[in-house]
Every structure is written in C-alpha cells, then in structure tokens.
C-alpha positions in Angstrom: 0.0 0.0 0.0 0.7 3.7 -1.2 2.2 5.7 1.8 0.5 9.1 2.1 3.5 11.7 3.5 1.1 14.8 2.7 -2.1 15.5 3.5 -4.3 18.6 3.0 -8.2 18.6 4.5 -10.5 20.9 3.6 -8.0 23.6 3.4 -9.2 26.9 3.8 -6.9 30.3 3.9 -7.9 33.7 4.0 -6.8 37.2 3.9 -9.4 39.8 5.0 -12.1 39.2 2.2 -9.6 37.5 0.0 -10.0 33.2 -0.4 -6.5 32.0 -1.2 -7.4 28.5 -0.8 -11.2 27.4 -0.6 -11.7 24.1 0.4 -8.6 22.0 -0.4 -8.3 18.7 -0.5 -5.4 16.7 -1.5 -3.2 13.6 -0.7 0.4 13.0 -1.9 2.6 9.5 -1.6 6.0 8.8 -1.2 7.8 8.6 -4.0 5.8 10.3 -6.6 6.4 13.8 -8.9 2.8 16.0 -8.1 2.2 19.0 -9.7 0.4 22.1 -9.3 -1.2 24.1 -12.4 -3.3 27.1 -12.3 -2.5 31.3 -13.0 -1.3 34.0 -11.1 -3.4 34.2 -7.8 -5.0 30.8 -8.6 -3.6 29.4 -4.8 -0.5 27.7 -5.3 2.4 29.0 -4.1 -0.3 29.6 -0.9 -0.8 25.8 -0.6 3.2 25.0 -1.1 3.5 27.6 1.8 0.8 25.9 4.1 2.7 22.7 3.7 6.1 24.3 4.8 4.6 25.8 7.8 5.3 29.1 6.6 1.8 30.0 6.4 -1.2 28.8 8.5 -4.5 27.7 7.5 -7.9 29.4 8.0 -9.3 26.3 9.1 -9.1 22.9 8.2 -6.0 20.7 8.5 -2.1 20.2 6.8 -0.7 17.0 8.2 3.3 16.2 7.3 5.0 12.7 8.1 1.4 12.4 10.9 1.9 15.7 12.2 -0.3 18.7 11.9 0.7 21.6 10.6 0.6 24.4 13.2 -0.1 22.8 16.0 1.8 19.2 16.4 4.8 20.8 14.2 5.8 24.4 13.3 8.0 23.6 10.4 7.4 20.1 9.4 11.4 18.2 9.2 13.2 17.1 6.2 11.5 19.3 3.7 13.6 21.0 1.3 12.4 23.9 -0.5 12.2 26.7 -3.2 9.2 29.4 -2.3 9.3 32.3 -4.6 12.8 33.6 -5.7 15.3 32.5 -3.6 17.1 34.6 -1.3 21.0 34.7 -0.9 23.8 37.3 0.6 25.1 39.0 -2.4 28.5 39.4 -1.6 29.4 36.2 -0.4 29.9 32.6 -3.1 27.3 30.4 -3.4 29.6 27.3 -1.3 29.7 30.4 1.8 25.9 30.9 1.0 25.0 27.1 1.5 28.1 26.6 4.3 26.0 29.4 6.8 22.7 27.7 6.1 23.9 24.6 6.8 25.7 26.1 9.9 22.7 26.9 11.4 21.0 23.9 11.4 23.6 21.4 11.8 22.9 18.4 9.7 25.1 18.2 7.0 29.0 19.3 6.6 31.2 20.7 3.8 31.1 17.6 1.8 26.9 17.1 1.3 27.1 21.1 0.3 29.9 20.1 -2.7 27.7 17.6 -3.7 24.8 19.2 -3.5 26.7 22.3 -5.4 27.8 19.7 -8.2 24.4 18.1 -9.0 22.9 21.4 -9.8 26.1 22.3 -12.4 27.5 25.1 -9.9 31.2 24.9 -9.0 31.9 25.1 -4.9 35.1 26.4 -5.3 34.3 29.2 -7.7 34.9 32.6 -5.7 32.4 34.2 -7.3 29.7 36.2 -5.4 26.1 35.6 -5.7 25.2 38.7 -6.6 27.4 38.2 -9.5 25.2 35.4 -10.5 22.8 34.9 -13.5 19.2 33.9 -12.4 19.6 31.1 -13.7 23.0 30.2 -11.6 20.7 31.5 -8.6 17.9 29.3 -8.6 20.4 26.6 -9.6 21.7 27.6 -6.1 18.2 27.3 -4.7 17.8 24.3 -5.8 21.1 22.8 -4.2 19.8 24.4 -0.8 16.6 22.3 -1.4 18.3 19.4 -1.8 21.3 19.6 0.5 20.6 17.8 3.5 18.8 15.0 1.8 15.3 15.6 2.8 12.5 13.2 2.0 10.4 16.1 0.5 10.8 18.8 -1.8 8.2 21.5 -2.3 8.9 23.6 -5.6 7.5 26.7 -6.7 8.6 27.3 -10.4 12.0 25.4 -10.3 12.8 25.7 -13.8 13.1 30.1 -13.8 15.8 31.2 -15.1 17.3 28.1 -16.3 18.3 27.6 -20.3 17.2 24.4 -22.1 20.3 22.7 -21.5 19.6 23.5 -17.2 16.1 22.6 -17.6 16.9 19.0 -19.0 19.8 18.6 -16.5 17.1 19.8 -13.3 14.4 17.0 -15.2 16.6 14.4 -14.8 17.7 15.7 -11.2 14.1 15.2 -10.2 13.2 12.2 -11.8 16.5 10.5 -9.9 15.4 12.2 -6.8 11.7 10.4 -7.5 13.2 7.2 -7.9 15.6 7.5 -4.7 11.8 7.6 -3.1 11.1 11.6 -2.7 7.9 13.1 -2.8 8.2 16.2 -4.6 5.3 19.2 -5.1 6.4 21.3 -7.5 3.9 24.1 -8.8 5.1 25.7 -12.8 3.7 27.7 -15.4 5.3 24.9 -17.9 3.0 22.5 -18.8 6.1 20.5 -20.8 7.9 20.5 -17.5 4.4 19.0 -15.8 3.8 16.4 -18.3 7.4 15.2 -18.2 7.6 15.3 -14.4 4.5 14.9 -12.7 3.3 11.5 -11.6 -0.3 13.4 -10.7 -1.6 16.9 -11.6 -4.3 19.6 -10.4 -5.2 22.4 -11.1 -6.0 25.2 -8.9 -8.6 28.6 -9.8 -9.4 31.3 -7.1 -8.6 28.9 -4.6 -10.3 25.9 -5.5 -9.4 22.2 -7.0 -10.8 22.3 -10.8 -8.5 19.4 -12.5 
C-alpha cells in the first residue's frame, strides 16, 4: 500500500475578504512527482507555503509525516524547498551561501554542500559572489539548498526560472533521480512541458479551488 506523507483537509486560507485556498483537498505519496497548475493568484504558491509551515491555514488541516501543521509541528522536518525567488547574501559565493545555512542547522558538513553544489552544475570552489550570478546560476543555487541535506520532501514553486534548455533538462533528470531514490516532490510551474514530463499526478487550482 501507497504511503501518504502529505495530506491537505478541507483547506481553507484567507486574507481579510480575499479566499486564497477554498476548500482544499489533496493527498500526496511517497515517492511520486505532483504538480500544481493554475494562474497568477489561482492558490498555489499559498498551498506549497501551508505545507512548509510558513503560512497557517484558515481552518481545516495540513498534516506532514502524521503531524499537523501548526499545531503538532511548526516547520514540518526534512522538507527541502524553493518558495518564490530565492534569497541569498550577495557578496558572499554560493559554497559560503549554503556553508552558513547549513551552519545553522547542523545536519550536514562541507562535503553534502559540494555535492549538493555539483548536482545542480555550480562549482563550490568558484569565488564568485552571488550577486554576480545569473538567475539562472541563482535558482540553480536554490535548488542545491533544497536538496542539501537530503530531505524526504521537496516543495517547488517554479524550479525551472531562469534556467536555459540545457539547465532545464539537467534539473528534469535531477528530479526524476530524486523520484526514484523515493522523494515526494510538489512542485507548482507555469510549464506545462515541465508538468507532463515530471508529474506522476496533476491539479489544477482557480481562485482557490481544486478544478482538475
């Protein structure tokens, strides 16, 4: 039997008068590519951010690896993640960059952030600072923070930004490796190439609410 890692009940967030998610159900198993699909302001970077922790729900429930968002767990563990463009010191490399993240949490050394920095096609040992980088090098870089210290689940918001065709097919093949190795991976894109390649399992989200 399938094991469910995600879980989403009845979601329901709101801002003042504005529905961001409307009643939001949705299950997602180990090991399997899910994508999100909708426009600008159709809900999901909200949901990806409900299922980090970094926003709460209205009402209804988010439960990660059995724990519920928000109240059993703050930040659920062994997530990794891109949400919205990510965020670096410019005038430090990308190696430093990773090497002070993975400082403060303490799970990995100097030789998981290499490898993570070589999967992605960025060089550790390159002095160059970060906000020397092309976007594409920088969500590269994003995606190596995601990935870093190994976690079981990566949540995605538009991975592929920034990236040429020759970094798209290399970050395809890093996610479909990653599948096989048994992640669960959310990723949400405007691509629909990158969707049907990728995703095991697709929805599509509009003002808030599940409509494919």
């Amino acid at each position: 039997m399938s094991e469910v890692i995600i879980e989403v009940k009845n979601a329901v967030k709101k801002y003042k008068e504005t529905v961001a998610l409307d009643d939001v159900s949705l299950s997602f198993e180990r090991g399997k590519i899910y994508g999100l699909i909708g426009r600008n302001g159709s809900g999901k970077t909200v949901l990806l951010r409900c299922i980090c922790g970094l926003t709460r729900v209205t009402s209804g429930e988010v439960t990660v690896n059995g724990k519920i968002v928000g109240k059993q767990v703050d930040f659920p563990d062994n997530i990794g993640m891109i949400i919205e463009t990510p965020g670096f010191l410019p005038n430090y490399s990308g190696y430093k960059n990773l090497d002070m993240l993975a400082c403060y949490r303490k799970k990995i050394g100097k030789k998981e952030i290499r490898e993570a920095m070589q999967h992605v096609g960025l060089d550790p040992d390159s002095r160059k600072w970060v906000g020397e980088y092309s976007l594409g090098m920088r969500q590269r870089l994003g995606i190596a923070q995601a990935i870093m210290e190994d976690p079981d689940i990566l949540i995605l918001d538009e991975p592929m930004n920034g990236l040429d065709n020759s970094g798209v097919e290399e970050m395809r093949a890093l996610l479909l490796g990653l599948k096989e190795g048994g992640k669960t991976i959310v990723l949400a894109s405007h691509n629909r190439e990158d969707i049907a390649v990728l995703c095991d399992e697709v929805t599509e989200l509009d003002h808030g609410r599940i409509v494919g």
